[in-house]
Steps between C-alpha positions, in 0.01 A plus 500: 500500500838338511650672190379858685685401796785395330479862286493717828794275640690557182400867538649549820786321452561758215393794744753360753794459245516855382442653824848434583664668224272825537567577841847458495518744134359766781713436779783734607629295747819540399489888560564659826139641590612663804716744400511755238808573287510831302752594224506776263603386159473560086242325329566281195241252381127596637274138430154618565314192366307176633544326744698721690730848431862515510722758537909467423690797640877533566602629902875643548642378824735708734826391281321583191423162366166439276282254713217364227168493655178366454153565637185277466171627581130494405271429214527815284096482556551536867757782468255719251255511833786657653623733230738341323502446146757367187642872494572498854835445455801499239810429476725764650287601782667518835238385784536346840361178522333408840463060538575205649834357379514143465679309759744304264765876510411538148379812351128414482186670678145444545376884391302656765509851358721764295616847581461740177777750455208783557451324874167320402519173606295190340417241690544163325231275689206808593576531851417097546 
C-alpha cells in the first residue's frame, strides 16, 4: 500500500512539473489580444508543419524600407479544417495579413486570418 502511494505521489509530482512548461508553450501573453494589426506584404518562407505554421513575409513602410515579418499561427491540422493546406501559399504572393502584433514593437503577429489577392479571406483560428 505504501509503495502505491508513494507511485501516485511520484505521479503527480511529474503531472505538476510539466504542466508549467505546457501552458506557458501556448500562451500569447506577450501579444496584444485587443487589437488587430493588418499589413499587406510579400511572402517568403511558408512553414506549414507541426507544432504550429509560420509564415515570413517582407512589408514596405511609407519611406520604402523592407520591414521582415513573421506570423505564427495554428497546427497545420487545425488550419486544413479551415481550408488551408501546404500549397496555400508561396513565395512571392502578395497578401494582407490580419493579427495581433506582439507587444515587444517587433515585427511579429499572432495570425488571425489572411486576405487572398482574389478577396477570399482564410481565417487562421475557424472563427474561435
Amino acid at each position: 500500500m505504501k509503495i502505491r502511494l508513494q507511485l501516485i505521489l511520484s505521479l503527480f509530482v511529474f503531472l505538476l512539473a510539466i504542466s508549467g512548461p505546457v501552458s506557458a508553450h501556448h500562451a500569447w501573453s506577450g501579444y496584444d489580444m485587443r487589437d488587430l494589426t493588418t499589413v499587406k506584404g510579400t511572402v517568403t518562407e511558408f512553414d506549414f508543419s507541426n507544432p504550429h505554421i509560420w509564415i515570413s513575409f517582407e512589408v514596405k513602410d511609407d519611406k520604402g524600407s523592407i520591414q521582415k515579418w513573421n506570423a505564427g499561427g495554428p497546427s497545420p491540422n487545425r488550419l486544413a479544417n479551415s481550408g488551408w493546406d501546404r500549397n496555400t501559399l508561396k513565395s512571392g504572393d502578395q497578401i494582407t495579413f490580419v493579427g495581433n502584433r506582439i507587444s515587444n514593437g517587433t515585427f511579429s503577429m499572432k495570425l488571425q486570418k489572411i486576405v487572398l489577392p482574389d478577396g477570399r479571406e482564410l481565417n487562421s483560428y475557424g472563427g474561435h
